[in-house]
C-alpha positions as CSV (number, residue, x, y, z in Angstrom):
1,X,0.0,0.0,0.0
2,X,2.8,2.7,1.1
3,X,4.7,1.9,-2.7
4,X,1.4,2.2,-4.3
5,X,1.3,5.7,-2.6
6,X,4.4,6.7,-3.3
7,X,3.6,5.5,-7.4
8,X,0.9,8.0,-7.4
9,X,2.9,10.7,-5.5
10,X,5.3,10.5,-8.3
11,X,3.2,10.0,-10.9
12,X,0.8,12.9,-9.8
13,X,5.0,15.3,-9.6
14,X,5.3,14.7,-13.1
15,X,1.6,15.3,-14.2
16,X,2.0,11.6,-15.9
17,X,-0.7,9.3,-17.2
18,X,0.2,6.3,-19.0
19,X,-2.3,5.3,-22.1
20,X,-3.3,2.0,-22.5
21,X,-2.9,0.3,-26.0
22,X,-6.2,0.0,-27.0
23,X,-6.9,3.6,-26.7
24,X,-4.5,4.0,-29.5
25,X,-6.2,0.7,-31.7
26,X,-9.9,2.4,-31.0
27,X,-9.6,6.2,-31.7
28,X,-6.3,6.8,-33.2
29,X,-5.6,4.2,-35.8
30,X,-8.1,4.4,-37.7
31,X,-7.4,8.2,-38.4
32,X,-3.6,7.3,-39.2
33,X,-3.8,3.5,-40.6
34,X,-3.1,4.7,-44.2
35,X,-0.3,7.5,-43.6
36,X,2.0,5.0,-42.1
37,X,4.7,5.6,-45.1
38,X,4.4,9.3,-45.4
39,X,5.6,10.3,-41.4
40,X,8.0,9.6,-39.1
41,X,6.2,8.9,-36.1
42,X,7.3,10.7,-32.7
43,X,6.3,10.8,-28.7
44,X,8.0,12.7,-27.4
45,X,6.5,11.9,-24.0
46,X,6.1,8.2,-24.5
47,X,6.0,6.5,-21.5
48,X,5.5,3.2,-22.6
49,X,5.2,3.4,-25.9
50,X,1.7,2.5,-26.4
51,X,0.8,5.8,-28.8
52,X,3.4,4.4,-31.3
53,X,4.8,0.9,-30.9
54,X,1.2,-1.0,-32.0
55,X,1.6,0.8,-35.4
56,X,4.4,-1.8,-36.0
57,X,1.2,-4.6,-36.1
58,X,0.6,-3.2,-39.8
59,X,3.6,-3.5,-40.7
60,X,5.1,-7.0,-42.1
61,X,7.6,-8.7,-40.1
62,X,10.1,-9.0,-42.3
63,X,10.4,-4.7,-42.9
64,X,9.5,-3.9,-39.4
65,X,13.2,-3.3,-38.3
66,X,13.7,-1.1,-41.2
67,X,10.2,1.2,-40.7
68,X,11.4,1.7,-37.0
69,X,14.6,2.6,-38.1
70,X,13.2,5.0,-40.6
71,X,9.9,6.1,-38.8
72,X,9.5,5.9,-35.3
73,X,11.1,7.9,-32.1
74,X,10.2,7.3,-28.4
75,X,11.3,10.0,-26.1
76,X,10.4,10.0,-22.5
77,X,12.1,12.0,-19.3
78,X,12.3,8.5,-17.1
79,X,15.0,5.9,-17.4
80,X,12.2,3.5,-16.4
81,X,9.8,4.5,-19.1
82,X,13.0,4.0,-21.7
83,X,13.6,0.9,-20.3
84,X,9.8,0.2,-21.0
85,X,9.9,1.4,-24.3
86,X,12.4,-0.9,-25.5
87,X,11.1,-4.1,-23.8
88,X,7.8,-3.1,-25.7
89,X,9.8,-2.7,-29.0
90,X,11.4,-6.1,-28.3
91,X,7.7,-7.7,-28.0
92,X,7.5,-6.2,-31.9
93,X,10.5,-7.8,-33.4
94,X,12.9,-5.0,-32.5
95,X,16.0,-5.6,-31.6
96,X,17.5,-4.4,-28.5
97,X,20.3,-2.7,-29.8
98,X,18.3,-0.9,-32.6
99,X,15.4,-0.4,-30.4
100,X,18.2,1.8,-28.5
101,X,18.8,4.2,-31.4
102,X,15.4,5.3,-31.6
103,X,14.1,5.8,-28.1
104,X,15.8,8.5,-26.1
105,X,15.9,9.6,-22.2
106,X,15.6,13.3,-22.8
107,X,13.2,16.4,-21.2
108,X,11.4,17.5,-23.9
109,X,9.4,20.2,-22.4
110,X,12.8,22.3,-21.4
111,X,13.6,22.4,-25.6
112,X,12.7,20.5,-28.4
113,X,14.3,18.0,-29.6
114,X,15.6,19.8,-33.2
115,X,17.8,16.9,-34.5
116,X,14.2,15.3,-35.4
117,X,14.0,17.9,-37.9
118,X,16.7,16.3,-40.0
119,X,14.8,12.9,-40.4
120,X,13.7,11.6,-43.7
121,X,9.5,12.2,-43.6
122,X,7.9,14.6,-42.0
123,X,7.0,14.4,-38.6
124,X,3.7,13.4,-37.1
125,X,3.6,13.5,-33.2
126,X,1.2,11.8,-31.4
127,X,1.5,11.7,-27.3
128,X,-0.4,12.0,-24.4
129,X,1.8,14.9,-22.5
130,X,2.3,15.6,-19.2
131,X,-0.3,17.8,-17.8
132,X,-0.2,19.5,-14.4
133,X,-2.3,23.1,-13.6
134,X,0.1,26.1,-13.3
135,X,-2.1,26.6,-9.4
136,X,-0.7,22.9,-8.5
137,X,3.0,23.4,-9.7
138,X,2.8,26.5,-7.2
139,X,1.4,25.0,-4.0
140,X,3.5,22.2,-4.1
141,X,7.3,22.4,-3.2
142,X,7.8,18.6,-5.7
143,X,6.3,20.5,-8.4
144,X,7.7,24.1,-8.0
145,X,10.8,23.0,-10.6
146,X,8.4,23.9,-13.4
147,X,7.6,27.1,-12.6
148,X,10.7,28.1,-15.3
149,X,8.3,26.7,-17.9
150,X,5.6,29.1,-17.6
151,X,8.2,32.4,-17.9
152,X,9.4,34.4,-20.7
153,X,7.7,33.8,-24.2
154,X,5.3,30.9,-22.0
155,X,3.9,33.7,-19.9
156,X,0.5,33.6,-19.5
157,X,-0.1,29.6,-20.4
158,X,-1.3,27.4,-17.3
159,X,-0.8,23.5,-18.2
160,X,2.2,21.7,-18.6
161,X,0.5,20.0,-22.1
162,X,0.2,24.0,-23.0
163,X,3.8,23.9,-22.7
164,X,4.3,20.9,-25.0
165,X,1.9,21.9,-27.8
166,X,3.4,25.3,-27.5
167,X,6.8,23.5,-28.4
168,X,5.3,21.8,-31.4
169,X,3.5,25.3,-32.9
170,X,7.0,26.9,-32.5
171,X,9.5,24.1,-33.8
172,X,6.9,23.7,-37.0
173,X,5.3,20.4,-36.5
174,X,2.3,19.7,-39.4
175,X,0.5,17.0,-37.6
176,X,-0.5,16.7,-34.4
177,X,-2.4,13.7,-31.6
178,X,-2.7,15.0,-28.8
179,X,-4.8,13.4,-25.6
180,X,-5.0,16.9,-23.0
181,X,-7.3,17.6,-20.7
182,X,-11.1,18.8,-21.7
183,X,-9.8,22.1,-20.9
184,X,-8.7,22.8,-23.7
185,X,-11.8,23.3,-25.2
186,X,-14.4,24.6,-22.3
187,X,-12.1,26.3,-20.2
188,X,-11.7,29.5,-19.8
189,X,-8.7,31.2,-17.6
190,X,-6.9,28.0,-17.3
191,X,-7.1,27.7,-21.2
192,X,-8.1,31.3,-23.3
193,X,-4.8,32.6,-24.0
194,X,-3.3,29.4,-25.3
195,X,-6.4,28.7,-27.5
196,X,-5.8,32.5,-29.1
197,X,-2.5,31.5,-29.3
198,X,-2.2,28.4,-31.0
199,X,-5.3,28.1,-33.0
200,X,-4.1,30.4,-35.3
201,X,-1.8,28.4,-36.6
202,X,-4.2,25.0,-36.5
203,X,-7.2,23.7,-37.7
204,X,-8.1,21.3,-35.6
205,X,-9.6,17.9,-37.7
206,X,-11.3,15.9,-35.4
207,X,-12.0,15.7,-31.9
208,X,-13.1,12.9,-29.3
209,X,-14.5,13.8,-26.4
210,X,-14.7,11.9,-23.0
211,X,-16.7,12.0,-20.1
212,X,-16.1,8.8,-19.3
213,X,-13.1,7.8,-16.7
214,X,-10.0,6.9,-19.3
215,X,-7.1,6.9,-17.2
216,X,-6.8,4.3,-13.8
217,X,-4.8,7.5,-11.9
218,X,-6.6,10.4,-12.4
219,X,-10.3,12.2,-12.6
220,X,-9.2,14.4,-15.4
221,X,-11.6,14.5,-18.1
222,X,-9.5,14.0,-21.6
223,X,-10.1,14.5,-24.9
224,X,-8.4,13.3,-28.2
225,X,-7.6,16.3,-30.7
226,X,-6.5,16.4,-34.1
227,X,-4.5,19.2,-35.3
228,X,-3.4,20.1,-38.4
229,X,-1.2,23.1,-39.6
230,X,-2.9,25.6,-41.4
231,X,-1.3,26.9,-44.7
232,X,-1.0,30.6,-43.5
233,X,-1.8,31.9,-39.9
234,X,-4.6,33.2,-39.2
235,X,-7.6,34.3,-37.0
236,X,-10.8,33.0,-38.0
237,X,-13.6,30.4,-36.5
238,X,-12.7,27.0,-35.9
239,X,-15.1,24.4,-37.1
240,X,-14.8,20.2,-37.0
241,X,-17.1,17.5,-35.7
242,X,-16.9,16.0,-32.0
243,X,-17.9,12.7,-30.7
244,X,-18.6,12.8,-27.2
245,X,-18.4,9.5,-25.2
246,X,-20.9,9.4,-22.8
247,X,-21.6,7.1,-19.9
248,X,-23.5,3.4,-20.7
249,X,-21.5,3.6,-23.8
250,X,-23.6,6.5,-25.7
251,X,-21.9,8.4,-28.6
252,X,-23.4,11.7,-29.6
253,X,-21.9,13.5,-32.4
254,X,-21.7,17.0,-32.2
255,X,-20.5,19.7,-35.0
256,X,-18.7,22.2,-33.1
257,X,-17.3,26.0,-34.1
258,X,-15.0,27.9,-32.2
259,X,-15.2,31.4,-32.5
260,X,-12.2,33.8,-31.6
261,X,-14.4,36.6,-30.5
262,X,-15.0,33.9,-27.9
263,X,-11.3,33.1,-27.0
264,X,-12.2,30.0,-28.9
265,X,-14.3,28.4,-26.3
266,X,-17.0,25.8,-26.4
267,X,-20.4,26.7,-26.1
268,X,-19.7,30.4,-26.5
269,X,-23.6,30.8,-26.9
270,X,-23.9,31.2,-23.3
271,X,-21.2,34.2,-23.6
272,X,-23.5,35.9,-26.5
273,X,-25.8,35.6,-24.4
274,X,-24.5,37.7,-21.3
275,X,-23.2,40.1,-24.0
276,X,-26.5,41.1,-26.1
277,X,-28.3,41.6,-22.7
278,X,-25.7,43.4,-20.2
279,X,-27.4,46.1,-18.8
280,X,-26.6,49.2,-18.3
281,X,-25.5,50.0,-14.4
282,X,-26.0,46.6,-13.4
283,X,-25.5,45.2,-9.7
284,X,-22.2,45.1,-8.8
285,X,-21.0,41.6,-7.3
286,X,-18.3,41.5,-4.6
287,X,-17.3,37.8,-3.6
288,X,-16.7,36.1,0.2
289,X,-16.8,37.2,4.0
290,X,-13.1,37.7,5.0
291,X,-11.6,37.6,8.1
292,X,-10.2,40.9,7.0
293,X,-13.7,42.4,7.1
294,X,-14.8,41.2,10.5
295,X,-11.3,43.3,12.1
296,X,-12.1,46.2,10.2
297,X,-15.7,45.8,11.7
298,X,-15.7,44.1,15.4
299,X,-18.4,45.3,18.1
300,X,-20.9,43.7,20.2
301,X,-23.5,41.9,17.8
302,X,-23.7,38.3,17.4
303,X,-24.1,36.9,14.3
304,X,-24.2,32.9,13.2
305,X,-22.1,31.7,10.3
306,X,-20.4,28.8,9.0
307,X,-16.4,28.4,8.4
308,X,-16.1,27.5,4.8
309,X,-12.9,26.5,5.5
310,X,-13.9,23.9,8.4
311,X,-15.5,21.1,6.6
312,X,-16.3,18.2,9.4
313,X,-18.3,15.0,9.6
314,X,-19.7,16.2,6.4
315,X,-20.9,20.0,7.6
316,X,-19.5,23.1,8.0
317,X,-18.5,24.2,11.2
318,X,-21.0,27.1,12.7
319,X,-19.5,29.7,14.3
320,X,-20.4,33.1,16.4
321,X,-19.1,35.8,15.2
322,X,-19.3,39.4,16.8
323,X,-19.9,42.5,14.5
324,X,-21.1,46.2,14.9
325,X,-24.4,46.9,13.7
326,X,-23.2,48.4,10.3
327,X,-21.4,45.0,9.4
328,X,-24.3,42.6,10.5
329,X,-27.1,44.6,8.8
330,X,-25.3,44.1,5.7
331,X,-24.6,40.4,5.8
332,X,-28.2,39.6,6.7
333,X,-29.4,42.0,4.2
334,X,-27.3,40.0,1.4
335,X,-28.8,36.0,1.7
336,X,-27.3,34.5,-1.5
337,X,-24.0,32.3,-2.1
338,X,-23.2,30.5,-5.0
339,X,-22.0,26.4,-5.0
340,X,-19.5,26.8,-8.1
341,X,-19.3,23.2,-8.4
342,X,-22.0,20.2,-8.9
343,X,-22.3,18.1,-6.2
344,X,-23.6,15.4,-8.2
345,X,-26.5,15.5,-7.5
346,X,-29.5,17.1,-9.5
347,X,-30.2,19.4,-6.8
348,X,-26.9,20.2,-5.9
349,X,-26.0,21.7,-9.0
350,X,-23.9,25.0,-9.6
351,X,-25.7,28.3,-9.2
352,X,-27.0,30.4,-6.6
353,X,-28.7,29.2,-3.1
354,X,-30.2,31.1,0.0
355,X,-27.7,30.9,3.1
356,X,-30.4,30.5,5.5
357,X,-32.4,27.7,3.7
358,X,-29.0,25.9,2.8
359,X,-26.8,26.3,6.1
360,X,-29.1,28.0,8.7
361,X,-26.9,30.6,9.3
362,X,-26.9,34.2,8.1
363,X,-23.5,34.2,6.7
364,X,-20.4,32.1,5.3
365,X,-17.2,32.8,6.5
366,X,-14.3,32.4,5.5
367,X,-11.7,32.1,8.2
368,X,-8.2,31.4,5.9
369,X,-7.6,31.0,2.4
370,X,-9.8,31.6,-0.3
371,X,-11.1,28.4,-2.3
372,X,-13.5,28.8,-5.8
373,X,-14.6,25.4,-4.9
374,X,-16.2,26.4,-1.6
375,X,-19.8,27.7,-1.0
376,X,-19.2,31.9,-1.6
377,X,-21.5,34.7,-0.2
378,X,-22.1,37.2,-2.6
379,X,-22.8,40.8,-1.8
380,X,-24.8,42.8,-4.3
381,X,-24.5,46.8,-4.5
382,X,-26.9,48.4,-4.3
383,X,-28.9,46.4,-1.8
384,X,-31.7,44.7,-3.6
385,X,-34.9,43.4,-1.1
386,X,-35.3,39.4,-0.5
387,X,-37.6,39.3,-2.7
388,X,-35.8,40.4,-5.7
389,X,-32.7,38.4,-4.4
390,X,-35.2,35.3,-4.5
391,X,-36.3,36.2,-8.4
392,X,-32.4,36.7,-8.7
393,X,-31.6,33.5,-7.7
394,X,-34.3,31.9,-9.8
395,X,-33.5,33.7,-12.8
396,X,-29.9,33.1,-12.6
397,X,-30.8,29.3,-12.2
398,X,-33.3,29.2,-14.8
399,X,-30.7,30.6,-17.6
400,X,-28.0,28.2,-16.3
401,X,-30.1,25.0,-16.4
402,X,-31.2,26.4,-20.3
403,X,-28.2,27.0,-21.2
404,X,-26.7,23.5,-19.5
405,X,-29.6,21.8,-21.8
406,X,-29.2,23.7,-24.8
407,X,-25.6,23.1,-25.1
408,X,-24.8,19.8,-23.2
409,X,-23.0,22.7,-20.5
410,X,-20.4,23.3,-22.6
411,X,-19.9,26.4,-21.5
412,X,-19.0,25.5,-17.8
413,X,-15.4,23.8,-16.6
414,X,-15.4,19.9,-16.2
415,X,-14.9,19.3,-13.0
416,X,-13.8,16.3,-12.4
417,X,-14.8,12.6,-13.2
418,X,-17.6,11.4,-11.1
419,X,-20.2,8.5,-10.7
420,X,-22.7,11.0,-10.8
421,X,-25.4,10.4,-13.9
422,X,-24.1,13.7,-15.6
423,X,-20.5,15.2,-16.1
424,X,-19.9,17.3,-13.2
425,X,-19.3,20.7,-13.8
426,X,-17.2,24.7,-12.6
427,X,-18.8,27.3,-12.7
428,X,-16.8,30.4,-12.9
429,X,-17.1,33.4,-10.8
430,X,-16.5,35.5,-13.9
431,X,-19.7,33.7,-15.0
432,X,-22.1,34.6,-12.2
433,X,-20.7,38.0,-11.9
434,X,-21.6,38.5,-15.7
435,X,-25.2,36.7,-15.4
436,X,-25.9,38.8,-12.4
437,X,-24.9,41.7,-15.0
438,X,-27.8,40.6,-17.4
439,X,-30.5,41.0,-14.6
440,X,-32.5,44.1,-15.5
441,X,-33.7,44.6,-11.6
442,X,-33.7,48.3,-11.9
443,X,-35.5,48.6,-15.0
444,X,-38.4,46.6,-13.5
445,X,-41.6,47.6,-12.1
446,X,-43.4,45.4,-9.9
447,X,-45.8,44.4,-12.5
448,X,-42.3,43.5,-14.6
449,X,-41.2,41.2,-11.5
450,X,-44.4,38.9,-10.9
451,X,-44.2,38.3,-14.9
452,X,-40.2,37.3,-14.9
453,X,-41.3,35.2,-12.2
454,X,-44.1,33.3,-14.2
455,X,-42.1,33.0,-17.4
456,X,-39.5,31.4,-15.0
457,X,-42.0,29.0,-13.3
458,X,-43.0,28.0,-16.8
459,X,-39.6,27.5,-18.1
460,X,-40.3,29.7,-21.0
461,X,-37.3,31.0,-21.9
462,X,-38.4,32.2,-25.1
463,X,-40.5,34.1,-23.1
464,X,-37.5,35.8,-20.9
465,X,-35.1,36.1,-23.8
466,X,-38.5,38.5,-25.7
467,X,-38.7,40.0,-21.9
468,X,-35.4,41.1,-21.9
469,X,-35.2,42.4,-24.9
470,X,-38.1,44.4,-24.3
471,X,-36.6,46.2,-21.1
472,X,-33.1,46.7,-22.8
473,X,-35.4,49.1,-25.6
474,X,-37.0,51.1,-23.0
């Protein structure tokens, strides 16, 4: 159990998952099966092997030694994957000694390796990278080594498969497989800059998306893209055809277009959205009740909260905390937080909540660090009454759940993988702040509230997209 431990530890320091074989026979040979001749075929984070070894199977015994020689290069950063490689190359008919001349021990996310440039086709590079979030490499002192990855000319980017793609755009690489986190398409911080970035320079072919678990080690949700080099750079929408893998084996195929307006991000509907109906002086959103706030604001009134960051015997700790009368009118007078990630549950979804109904409390504090992933009281300026906080909350909810049907919530983070019966789900704070920004609450007369209300208990959101429209013309 404690080496098993250790396995992961390391694995989890070098942002490594290992791919099995048949990953490679099911959604990647096909695609490739009759450009065997034309590449040389490269991994340059190979592990074992298994994203380039099983191409030898097509090729007759008696030339396998020579296409190896000619068309294949393993490169991994662990003697023990090397080692790996070339036991798996034996298994094909490679000998040991020539197995050696192709697969290299070498860290390939430091440089490229250039003398691959001088081989006799061009090169096609199909790997499964490393991949490790830029917020992880920070907090942890194994980890910290990469931080030299993300300076300089990689400013900005926030995955260590960024970092590796990044290598390929710049050292002039045609074809690309790459297995990366579902990031790369529905993020948005963690993944908008590289998108702007490196889409102009690719198309991308073909994409499989999972929301199934694929890897033994890891929760990551992963998906399979096909890049290929566009003729002449340039900044236009993306368009290709995604299969989504679903749970109980159900494929759904799904034509997709990328638009850079929209930092290239799936399901950028949701973001025309919040842009055609931003109002003008909308609330403004402030986030979390800090332990900053409660020195600036200490006196005599009591006031029942709960610790966000005291999670215990599956509740949050409650606490008393003691406030002047300024400080506690405003954190009873502001009852909604917002749960930024699915719990799994249907009713546990992301968007907002009431404190009181959810907690029993008045408030959620926030005693230490702040996490996204926590429970977050939102203040709203200027005050709005209950009331309208209530036909906030619902309206916010009501849009979110639309928009999660309309576009299979593409427009939200994947979490993580879950047995839950959908694909959990992030929502960011950027995206409440914005869909807070689209509620019209000053432009509405009473009359206007009790009729968003119906249209919401209707779920007629044809009905509140004509409603909003109408207020934004007054």
């Amino acid at each position: 159990m404690m080496q098993k431990m250790e396995d992961n530890k390391h694995r989890r320091s070098l942002g490594v998952h290992l791919t099995s074989r048949d990953i490679f026979l099911k959604y990647i040979f096909p695609e490739i099966k009759d450009k065997l001749l034309e590449h040389t075929w490269i991994d340059l984070y190979a592990g074992e092997g298994n994203l380039i070894l099983p191409i030898l199977n097509s090729i007759p015994i008696e030339k396998r030694i020579q296409f190896f020689m000619d068309h294949i290069f393993l490169i991994d950063i662990q003697p023990e994957m090397v080692h790996k490689c070339v036991i798996n190359a034996e298994k094909y008919g490679i000998p040991p000694k020539i197995a050696n001349k192709n697969i290299y021990l070498r860290d390939n996310l430091e440089t490229f390796p250039t003398f691959l440039n001088n081989t006799q086709f061009p090169l096609y590079h199909i790997t499964n990278p490393p991949y490790l979030y830029l917020g992880y490499i920070k907090k942890h002192k194994e980890t910290q080594k990469y931080l030299e990855f993300f300076r300089g000319k990689n400013e900005g980017y926030q995955d260590l498969y960024q970092i590796a793609m990044i290598n390929d755009l710049r050292n002039g690489i045609e074809n690309l497989i790459y297995i990366i986190p579902s990031n790369f398409l529905y993020g948005a911080s963690v993944s908008n800059k590289f998108r702007k970035d490196f889409l102009k320079y690719y198309n991308i072919t073909k994409m499989n998306i999972f929301e199934t678990k694929i890897f033994e080690f890891t929760g990551t949700n992963i998906c399979i893209g096909f890049f290929e080099r566009k003729e002449v750079p340039k900044t236009e929408n993306v368009e290709f055809t995604g299969l989504k893998m679903k749970k109980y084996n159900k494929t759904v195929e799904k034509r997709y277009f990328l638009k850079p307006e929209f930092k290239y991000r799936a399901g950028s509907e949701f973001d025309e959205f919040l842009k055609e109906y931003y109002v003008q002086d909308p609330l403004k959103v402030k986030y979390y009740l800090l332990k900053d706030d409660l020195l600036k604001n200490e006196g005599n009134n009591e006031i029942k909260v709960i610790d966000a960051n005291c999670y215990q015997n599956n509740e949050y700790k409650k606490l008393i905390l003691h406030i002047n009368d300024k400080f506690k009118k405003k954190i009873v007078s502001n009852i909604l937080y917002v749960r930024t990630v699915d719990s799994g549950s249907y009713d546990g979804r992301v968007g907002l909540g009431v404190i009181s109904e959810d907690f029993k409390v008045n408030g959620i504090y926030v005693s230490g660090n702040t996490y996204r992933t926590h429970p977050i009281q939102i203040f709203l300026e200027p005050t709005i009454t209950r009331q309208d906080q209530i036909l906030l909350k619902n309206y916010l909810n009501f849009i979110l759940e639309r928009f999660r049907e309309k576009l299979d919530s593409e427009f939200l983070t994947t979490y993580k993988y879950s047995n839950a019966d959908y694909t959990r789900k992030y929502l960011g704070l950027t995206q409440v702040r914005s869909l807070i920004e689209t509620f019209p609450i000053i432009n509405m007369s009473s009359d206007d509230k009790v009729f968003l209300y119906d249209l919401i208990i209707n779920k007629d959101f044809d009905g509140v997209i004509v409603f909003l429209k109408k207020l934004k013309e007054k």
